[in-house]
C-alpha positions as CSV (number, residue, x, y, z in Angstrom):
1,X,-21.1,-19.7,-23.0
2,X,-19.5,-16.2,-22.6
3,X,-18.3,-15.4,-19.3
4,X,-19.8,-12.1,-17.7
5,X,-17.9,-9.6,-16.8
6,X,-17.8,-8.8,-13.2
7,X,-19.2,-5.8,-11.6
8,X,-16.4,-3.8,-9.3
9,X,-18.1,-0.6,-9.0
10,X,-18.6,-1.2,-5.4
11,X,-15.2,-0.8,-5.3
12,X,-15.2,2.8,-6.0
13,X,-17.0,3.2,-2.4
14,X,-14.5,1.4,-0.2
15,X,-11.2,3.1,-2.2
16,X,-12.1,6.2,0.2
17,X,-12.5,4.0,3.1
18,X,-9.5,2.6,4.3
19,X,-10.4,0.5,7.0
20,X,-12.1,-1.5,5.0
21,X,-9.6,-2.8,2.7
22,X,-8.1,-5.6,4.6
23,X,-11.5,-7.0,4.2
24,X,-10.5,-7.3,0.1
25,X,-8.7,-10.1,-1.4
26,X,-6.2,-10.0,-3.8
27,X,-7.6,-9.4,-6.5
28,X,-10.2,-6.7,-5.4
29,X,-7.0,-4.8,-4.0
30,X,-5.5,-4.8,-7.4
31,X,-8.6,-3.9,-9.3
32,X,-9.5,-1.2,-6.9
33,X,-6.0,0.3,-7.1
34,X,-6.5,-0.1,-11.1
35,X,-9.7,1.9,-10.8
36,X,-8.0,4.7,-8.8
37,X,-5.2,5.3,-10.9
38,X,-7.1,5.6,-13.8
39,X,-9.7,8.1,-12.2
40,X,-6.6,10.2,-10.7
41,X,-5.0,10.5,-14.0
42,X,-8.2,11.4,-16.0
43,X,-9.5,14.1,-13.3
44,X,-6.3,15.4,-12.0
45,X,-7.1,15.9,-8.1
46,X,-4.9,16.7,-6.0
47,X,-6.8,15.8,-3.3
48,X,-6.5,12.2,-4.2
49,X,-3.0,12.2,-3.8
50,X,-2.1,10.7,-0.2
51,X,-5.1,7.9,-0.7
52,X,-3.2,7.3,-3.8
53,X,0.2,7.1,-2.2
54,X,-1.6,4.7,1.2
55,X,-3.4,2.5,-1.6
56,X,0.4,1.9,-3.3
57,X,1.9,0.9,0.1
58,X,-1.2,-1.2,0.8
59,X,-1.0,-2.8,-3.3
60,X,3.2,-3.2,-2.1
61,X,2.4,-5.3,0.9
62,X,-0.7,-7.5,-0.2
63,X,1.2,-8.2,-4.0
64,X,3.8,-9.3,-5.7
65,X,6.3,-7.0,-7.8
66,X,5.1,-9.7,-10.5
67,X,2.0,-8.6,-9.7
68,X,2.3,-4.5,-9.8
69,X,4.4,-5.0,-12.6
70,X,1.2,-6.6,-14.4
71,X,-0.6,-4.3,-13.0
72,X,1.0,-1.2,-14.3
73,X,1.8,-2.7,-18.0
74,X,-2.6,-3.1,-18.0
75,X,-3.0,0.3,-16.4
76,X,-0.4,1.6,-19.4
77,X,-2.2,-0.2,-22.5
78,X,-6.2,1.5,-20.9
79,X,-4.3,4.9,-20.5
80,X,-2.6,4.6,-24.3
81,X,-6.1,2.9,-25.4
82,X,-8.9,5.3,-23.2
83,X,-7.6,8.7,-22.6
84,X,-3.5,9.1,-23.2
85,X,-4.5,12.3,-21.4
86,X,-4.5,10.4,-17.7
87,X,-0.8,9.5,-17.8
88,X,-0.3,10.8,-14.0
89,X,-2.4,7.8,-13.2
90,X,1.1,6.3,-13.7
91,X,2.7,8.5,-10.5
92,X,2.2,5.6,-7.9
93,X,4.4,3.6,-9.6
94,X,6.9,5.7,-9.9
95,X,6.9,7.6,-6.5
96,X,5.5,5.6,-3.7
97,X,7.7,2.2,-5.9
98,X,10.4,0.1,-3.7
99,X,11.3,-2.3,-6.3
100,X,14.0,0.2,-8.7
101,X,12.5,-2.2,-12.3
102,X,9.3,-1.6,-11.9
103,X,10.1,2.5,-11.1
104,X,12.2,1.9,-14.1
105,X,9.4,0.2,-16.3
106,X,7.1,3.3,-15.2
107,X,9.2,5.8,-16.4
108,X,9.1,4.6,-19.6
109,X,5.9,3.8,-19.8
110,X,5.4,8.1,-18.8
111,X,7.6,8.9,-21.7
112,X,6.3,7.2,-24.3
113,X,2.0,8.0,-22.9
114,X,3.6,11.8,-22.9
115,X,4.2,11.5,-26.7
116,X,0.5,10.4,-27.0
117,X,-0.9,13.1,-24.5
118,X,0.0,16.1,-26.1
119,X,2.1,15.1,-29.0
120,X,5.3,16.7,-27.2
121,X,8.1,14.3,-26.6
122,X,9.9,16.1,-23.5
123,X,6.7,17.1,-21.4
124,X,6.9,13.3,-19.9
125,X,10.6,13.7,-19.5
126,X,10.6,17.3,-18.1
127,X,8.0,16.1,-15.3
128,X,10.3,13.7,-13.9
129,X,13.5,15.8,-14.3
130,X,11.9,17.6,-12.0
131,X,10.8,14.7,-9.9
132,X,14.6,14.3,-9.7
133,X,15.6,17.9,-8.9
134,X,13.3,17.8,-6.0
135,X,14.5,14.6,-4.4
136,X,18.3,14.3,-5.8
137,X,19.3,12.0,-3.3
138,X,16.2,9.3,-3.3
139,X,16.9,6.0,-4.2
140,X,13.5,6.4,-7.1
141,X,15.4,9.4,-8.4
142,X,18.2,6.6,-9.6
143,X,15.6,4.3,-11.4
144,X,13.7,6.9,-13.1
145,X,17.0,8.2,-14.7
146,X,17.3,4.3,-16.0
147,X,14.2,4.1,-17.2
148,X,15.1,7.5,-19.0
149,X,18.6,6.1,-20.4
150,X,16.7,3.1,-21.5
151,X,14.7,5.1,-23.9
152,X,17.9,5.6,-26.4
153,X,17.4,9.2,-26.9
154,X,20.3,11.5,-27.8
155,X,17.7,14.5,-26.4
156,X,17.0,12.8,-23.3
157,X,20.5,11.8,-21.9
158,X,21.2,15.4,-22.6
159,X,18.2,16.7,-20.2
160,X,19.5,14.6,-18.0
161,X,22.9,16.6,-17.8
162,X,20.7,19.1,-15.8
163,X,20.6,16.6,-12.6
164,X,24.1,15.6,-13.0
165,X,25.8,17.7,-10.2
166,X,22.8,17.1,-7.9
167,X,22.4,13.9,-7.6
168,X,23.7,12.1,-4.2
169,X,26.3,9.4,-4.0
170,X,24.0,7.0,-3.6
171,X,22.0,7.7,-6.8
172,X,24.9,7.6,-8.4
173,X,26.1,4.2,-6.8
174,X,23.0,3.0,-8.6
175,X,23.0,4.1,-11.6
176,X,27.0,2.9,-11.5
177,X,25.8,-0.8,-10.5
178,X,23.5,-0.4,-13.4
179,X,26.2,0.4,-16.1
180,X,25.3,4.0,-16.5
181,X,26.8,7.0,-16.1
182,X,25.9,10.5,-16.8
């Protein structure tokens, strides 16, 4: 027999209630999260942004980085498959992010959806350049320029020259530890 697909709707209610979410298990949290996302990158509200960012922390503490980093790969593959249009729904990852591989993973994933958004290579790139240029000296700063030297491209390491004299000591620490060097 086929197994039915549950019904999280209910969870749409609850994301703009935040006192209730300690009440939701695992799973819920990650689904709800999911369902967030999704709906931030396809509409684009700004006002969603700081439930966004205190649904991240809350995903951070009640999951794994195992876990996100699941989550973000199937919140990638819906975005490429759905609407490559809703890559901000990716932003969470990348901003609100402690753990520097899964930032890195995200940026990637940005890059590439940005290609499928509007058929324009560097828009994905030139958003977080200037995700950099705004915050030279955070830690995120160093694993979004990974995830941007992991991508290989000739064009890219040279738009990163731009955040080269910016960037703190400790970013570049990082990217040092990490083999790379603008």
């Amino acid at each position: 027999m086929a197994e039915q697909k549950k019904d999280y709707t209910y969870l749409d209610q609850i994301a703009l209630q935040t006192e209730k979410w300690t009440e939701l298990d695992k799973n819920e949290i990650q689904v709800m999260a999911f369902r967030t996302f999704f709906l931030y990158g396809e509409s684009r509200n700004k006002k969603m942004i700081p439930t966004l960012f205190r649904m991240y922390e809350f995903l951070s503490a009640n999951t794994s980085s195992e876990e996100r980093t699941k989550l973000l790969t199937a919140l990638s593959a819906i975005v490429r498959k759905k609407n490559p249009k809703a890559i901000l729904a990716l932003f969470p990852f990348i901003q609100v992010e402690e753990d520097g591989r899964i930032i890195r993973a995200a940026s990637q994933f940005f890059v590439n959806l940005s290609v499928l958004s509007n058929k324009e290579f560097h828009s994905g790139t030139n958003i977080l350049i200037e995700l950099i240029k705004d915050a030279p000296a955070d830690r995120n700063s160093a694993f979004i320029i990974l995830g941007l030297t992991d991508i290989g491209n000739q064009k890219i390491d040279q738009m990163l020259q731009s955040v080269k004299q910016i960037l703190s000591s400790e970013v570049i620490s990082i990217l040092y530890n990490h083999g790379v060097e603008l």
